[in-house]
PDB file of N, CA, C and O in Angstrom:
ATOM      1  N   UNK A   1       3.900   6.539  -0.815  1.00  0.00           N
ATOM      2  CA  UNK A   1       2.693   6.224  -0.076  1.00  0.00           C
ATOM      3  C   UNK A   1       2.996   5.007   0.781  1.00  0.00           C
ATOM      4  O   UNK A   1       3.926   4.287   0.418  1.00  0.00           O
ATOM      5  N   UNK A   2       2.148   4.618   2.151  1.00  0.00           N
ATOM      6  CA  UNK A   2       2.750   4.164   2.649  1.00  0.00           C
ATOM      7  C   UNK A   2       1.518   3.289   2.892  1.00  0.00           C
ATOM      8  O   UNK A   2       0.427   3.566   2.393  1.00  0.00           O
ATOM      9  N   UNK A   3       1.763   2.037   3.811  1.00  0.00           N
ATOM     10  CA  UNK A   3       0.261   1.375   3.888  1.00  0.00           C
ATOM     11  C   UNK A   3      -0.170   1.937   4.887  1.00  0.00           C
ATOM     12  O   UNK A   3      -1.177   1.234   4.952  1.00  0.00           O
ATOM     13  N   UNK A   4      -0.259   2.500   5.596  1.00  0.00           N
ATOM     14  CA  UNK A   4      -1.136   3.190   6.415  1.00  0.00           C
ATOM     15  C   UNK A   4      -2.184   4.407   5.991  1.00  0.00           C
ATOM     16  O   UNK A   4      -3.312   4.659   6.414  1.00  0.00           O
ATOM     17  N   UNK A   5      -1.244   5.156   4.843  1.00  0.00           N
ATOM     18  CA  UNK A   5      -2.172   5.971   4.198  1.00  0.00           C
ATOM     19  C   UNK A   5      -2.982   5.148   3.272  1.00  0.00           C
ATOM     20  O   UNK A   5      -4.177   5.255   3.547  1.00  0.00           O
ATOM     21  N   UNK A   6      -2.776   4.459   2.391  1.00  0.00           N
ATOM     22  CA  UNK A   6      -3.831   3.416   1.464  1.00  0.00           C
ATOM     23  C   UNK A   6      -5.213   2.995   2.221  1.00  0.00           C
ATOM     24  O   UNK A   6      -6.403   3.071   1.916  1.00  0.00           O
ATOM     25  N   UNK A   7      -4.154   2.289   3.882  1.00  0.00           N
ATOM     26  CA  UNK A   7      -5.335   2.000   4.147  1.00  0.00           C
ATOM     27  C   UNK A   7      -6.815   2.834   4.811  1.00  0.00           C
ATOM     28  O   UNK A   7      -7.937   2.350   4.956  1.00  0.00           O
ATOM     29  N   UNK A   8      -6.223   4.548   5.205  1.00  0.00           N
ATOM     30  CA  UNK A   8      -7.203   5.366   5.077  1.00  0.00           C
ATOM     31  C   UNK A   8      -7.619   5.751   4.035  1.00  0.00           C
ATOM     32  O   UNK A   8      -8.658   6.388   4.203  1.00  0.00           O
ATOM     33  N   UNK A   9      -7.256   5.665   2.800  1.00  0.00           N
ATOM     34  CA  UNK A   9      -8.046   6.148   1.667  1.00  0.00           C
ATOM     35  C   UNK A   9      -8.827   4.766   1.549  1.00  0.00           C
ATOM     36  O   UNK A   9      -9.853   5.304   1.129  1.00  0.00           O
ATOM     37  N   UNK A  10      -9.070   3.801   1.572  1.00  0.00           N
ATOM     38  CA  UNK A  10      -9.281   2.733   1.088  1.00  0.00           C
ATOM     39  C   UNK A  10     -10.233   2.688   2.367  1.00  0.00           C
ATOM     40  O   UNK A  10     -11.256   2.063   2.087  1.00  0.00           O
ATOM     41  N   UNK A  11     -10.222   3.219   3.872  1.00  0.00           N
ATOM     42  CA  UNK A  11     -11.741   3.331   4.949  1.00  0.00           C
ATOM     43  C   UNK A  11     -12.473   4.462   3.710  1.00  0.00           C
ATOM     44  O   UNK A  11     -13.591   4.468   3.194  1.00  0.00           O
ATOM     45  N   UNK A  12     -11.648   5.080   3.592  1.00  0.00           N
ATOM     46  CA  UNK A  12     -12.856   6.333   3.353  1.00  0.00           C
ATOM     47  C   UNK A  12     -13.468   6.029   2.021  1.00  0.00           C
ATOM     48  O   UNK A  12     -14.678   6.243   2.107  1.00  0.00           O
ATOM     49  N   UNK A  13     -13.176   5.673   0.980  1.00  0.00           N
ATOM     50  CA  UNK A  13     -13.855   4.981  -0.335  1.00  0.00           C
ATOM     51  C   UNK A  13     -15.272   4.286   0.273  1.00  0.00           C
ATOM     52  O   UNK A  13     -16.417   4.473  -0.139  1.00  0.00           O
ATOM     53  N   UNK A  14     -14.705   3.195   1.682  1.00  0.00           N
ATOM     54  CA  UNK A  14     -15.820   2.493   1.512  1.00  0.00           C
ATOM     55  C   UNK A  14     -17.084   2.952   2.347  1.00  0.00           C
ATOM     56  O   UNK A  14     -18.217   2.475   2.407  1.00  0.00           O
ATOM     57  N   UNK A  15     -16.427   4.185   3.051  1.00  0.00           N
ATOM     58  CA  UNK A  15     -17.854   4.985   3.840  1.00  0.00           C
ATOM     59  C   UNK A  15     -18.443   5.977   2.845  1.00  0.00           C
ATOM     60  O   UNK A  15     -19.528   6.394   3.251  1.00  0.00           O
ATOM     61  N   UNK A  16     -18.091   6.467   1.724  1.00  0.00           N
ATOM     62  CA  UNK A  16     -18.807   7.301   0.472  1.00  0.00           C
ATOM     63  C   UNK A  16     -18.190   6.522  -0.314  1.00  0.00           C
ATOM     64  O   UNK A  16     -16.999   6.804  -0.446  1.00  0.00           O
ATOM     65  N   UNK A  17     -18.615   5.506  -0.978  1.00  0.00           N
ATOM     66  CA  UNK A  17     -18.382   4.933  -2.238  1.00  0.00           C
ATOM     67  C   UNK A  17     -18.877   5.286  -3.359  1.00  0.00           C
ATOM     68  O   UNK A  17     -18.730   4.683  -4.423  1.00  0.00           O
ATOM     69  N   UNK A  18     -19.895   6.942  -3.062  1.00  0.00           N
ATOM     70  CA  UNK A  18     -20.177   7.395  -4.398  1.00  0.00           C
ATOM     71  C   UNK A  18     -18.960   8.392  -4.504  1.00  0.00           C
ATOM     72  O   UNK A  18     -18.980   8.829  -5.654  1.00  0.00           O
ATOM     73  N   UNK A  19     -17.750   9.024  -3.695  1.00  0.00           N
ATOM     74  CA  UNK A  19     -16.928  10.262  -3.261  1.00  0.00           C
ATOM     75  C   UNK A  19     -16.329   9.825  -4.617  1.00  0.00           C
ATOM     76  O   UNK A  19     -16.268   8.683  -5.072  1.00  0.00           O
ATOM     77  N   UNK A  20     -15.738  11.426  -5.369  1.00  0.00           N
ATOM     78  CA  UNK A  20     -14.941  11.321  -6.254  1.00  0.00           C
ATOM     79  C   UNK A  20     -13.369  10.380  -5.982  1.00  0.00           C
ATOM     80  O   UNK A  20     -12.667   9.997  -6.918  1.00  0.00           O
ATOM     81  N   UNK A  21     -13.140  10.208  -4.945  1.00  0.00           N
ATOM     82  CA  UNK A  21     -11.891   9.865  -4.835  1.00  0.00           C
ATOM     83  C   UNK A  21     -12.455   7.904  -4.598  1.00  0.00           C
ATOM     84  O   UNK A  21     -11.593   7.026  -4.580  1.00  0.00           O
ATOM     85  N   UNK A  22     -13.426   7.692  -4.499  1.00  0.00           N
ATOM     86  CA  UNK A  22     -14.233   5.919  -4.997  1.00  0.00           C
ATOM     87  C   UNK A  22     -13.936   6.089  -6.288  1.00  0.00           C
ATOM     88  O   UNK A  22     -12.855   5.745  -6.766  1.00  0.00           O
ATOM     89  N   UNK A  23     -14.851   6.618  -6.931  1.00  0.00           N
ATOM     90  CA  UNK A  23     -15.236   6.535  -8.531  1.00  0.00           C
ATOM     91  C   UNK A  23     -13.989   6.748  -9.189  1.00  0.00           C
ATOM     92  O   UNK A  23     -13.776   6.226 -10.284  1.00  0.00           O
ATOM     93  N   UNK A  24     -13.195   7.426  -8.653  1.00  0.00           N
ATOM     94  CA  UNK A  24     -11.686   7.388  -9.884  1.00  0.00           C
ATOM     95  C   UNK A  24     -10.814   5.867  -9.656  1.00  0.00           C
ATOM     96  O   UNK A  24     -10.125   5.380 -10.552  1.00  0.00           O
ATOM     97  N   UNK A  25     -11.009   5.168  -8.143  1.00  0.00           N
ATOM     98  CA  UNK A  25     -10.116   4.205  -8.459  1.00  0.00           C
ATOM     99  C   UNK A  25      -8.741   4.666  -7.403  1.00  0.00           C
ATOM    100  O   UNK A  25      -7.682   4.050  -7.287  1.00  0.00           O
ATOM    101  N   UNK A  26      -9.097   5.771  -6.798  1.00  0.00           N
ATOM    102  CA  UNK A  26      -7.691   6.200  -5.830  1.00  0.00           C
ATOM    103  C   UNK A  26      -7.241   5.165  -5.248  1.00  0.00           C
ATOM    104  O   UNK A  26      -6.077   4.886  -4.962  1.00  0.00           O
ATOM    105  N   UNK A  27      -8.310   4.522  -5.054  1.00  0.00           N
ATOM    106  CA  UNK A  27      -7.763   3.692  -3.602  1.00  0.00           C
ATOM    107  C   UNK A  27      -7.311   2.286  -3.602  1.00  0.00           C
ATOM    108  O   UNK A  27      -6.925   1.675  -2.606  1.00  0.00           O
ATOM    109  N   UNK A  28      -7.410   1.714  -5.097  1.00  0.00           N
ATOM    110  CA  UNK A  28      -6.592   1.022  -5.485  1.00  0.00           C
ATOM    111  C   UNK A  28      -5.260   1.304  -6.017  1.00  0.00           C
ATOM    112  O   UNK A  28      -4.272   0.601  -5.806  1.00  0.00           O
ATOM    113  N   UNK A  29      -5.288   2.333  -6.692  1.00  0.00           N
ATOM    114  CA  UNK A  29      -3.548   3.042  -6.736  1.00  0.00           C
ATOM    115  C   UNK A  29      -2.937   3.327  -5.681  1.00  0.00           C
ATOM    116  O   UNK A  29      -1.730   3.093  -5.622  1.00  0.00           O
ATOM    117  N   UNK A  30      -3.583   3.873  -4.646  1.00  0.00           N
ATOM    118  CA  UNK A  30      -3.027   3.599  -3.205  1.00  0.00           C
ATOM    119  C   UNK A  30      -2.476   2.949  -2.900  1.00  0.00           C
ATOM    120  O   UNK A  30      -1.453   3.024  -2.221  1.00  0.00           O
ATOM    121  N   UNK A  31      -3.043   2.043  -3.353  1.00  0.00           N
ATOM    122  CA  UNK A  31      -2.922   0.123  -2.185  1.00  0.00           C
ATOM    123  C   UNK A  31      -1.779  -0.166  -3.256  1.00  0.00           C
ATOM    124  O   UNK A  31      -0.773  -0.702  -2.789  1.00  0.00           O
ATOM    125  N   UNK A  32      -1.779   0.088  -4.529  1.00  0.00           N
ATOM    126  CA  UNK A  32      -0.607  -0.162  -5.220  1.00  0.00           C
ATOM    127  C   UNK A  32       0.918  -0.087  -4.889  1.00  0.00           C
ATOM    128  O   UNK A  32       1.891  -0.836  -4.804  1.00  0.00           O
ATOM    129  N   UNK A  33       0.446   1.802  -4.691  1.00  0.00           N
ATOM    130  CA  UNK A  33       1.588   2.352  -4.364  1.00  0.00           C
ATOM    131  C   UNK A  33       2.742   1.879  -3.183  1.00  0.00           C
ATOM    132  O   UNK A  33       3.947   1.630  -3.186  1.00  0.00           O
ATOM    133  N   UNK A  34       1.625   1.908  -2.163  1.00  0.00           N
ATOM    134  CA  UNK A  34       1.902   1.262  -1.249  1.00  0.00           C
ATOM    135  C   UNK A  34       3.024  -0.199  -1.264  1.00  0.00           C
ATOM    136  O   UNK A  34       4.140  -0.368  -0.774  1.00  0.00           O
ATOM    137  N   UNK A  35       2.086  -1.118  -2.094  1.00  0.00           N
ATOM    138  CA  UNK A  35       2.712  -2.305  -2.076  1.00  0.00           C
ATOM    139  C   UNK A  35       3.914  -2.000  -2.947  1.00  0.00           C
ATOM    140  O   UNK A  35       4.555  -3.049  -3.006  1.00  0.00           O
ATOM    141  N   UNK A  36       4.546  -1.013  -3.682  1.00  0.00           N
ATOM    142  CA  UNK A  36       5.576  -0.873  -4.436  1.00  0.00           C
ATOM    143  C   UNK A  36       6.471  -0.249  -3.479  1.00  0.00           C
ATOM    144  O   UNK A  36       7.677  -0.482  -3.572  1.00  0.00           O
ATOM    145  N   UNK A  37       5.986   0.585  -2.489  1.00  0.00           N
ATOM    146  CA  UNK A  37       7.123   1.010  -1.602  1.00  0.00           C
ATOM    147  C   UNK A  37       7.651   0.308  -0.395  1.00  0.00           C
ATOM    148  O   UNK A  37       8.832   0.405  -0.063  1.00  0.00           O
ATOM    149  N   UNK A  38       6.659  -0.490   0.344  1.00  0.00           N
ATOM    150  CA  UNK A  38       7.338  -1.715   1.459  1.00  0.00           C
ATOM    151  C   UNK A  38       8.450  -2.262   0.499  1.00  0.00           C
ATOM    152  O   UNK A  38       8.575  -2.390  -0.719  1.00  0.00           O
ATOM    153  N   UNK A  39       9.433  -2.611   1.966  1.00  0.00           N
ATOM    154  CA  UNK A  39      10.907  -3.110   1.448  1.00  0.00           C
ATOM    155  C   UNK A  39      10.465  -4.559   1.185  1.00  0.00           C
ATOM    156  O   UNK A  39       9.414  -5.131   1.473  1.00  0.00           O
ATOM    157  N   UNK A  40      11.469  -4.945   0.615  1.00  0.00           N
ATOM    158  CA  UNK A  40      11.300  -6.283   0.111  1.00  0.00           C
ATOM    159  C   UNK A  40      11.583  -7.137   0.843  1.00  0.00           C
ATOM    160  O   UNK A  40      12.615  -6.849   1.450  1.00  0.00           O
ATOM    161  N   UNK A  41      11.084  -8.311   1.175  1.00  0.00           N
ATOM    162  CA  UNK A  41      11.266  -9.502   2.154  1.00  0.00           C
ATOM    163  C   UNK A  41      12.187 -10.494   2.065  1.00  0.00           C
ATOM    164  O   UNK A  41      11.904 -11.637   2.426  1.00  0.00           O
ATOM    165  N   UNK A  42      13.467 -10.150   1.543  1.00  0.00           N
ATOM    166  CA  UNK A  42      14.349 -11.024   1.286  1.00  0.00           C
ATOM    167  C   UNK A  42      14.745 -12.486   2.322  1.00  0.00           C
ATOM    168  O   UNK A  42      14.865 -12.268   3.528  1.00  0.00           O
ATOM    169  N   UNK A  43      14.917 -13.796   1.861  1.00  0.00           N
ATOM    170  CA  UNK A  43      14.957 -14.944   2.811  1.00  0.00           C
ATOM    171  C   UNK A  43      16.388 -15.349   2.678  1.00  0.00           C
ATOM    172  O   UNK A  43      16.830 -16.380   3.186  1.00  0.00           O
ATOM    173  N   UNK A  44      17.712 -13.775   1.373  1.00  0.00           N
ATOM    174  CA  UNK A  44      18.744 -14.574   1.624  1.00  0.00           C
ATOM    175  C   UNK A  44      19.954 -14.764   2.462  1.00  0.00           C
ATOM    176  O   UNK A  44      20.981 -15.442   2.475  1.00  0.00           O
ATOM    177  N   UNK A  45      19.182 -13.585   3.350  1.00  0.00           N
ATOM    178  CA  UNK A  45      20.168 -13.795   5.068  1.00  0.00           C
ATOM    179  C   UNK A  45      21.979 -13.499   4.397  1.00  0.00           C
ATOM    180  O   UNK A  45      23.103 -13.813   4.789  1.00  0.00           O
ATOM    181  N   UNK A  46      21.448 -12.779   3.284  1.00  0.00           N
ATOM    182  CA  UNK A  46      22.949 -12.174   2.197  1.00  0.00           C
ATOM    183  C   UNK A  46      24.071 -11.252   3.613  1.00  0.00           C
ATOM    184  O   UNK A  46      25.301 -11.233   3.574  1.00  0.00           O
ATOM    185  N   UNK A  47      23.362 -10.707   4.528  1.00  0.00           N
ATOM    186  CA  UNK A  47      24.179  -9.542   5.265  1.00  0.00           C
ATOM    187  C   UNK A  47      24.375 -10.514   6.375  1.00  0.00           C
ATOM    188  O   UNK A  47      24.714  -9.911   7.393  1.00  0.00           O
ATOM    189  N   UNK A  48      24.274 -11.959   6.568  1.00  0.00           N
ATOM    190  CA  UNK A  48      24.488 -12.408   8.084  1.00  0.00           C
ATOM    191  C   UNK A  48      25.138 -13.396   7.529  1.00  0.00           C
ATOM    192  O   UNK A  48      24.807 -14.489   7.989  1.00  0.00           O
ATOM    193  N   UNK A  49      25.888 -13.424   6.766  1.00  0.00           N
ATOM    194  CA  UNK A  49      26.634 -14.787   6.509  1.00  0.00           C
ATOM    195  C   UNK A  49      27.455 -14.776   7.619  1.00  0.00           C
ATOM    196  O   UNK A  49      27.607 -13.748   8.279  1.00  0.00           O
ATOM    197  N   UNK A  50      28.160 -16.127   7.970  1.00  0.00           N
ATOM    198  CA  UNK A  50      29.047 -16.605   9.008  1.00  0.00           C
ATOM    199  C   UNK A  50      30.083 -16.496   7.690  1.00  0.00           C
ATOM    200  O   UNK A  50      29.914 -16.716   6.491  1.00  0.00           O
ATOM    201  N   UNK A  51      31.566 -15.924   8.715  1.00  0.00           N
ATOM    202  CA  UNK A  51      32.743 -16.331   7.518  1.00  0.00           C
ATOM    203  C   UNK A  51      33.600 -17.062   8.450  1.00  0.00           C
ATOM    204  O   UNK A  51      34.643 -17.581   8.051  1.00  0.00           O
TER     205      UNK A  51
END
């Protein structure tokens, strides 16, 4: 999942927030998922060393 999809499940929760896919909680597993699949933000500049 990607954040772009989270963040349409996560519009649409909040325009029917009674919709089965509100009430189960999708759209925080979404937003989960999401944040588990963006790459990681590494600061240790490991691949640009000067030799």
């Amino acid at each position: 999942m990607d954040r772009e999809a989270a963040e349409r499940i996560g519009a649409a929760t909040e325009r029917d927030p009674e919709s089965a896919t509100a009430l189960s909680g999708f759209d925080e597993r979404a937003a989960d998922a999401a944040e588990r699949n963006e790459p990681e933000d590494d600061d240790d500049d490991f691949w640009e060393e000067d030799y």
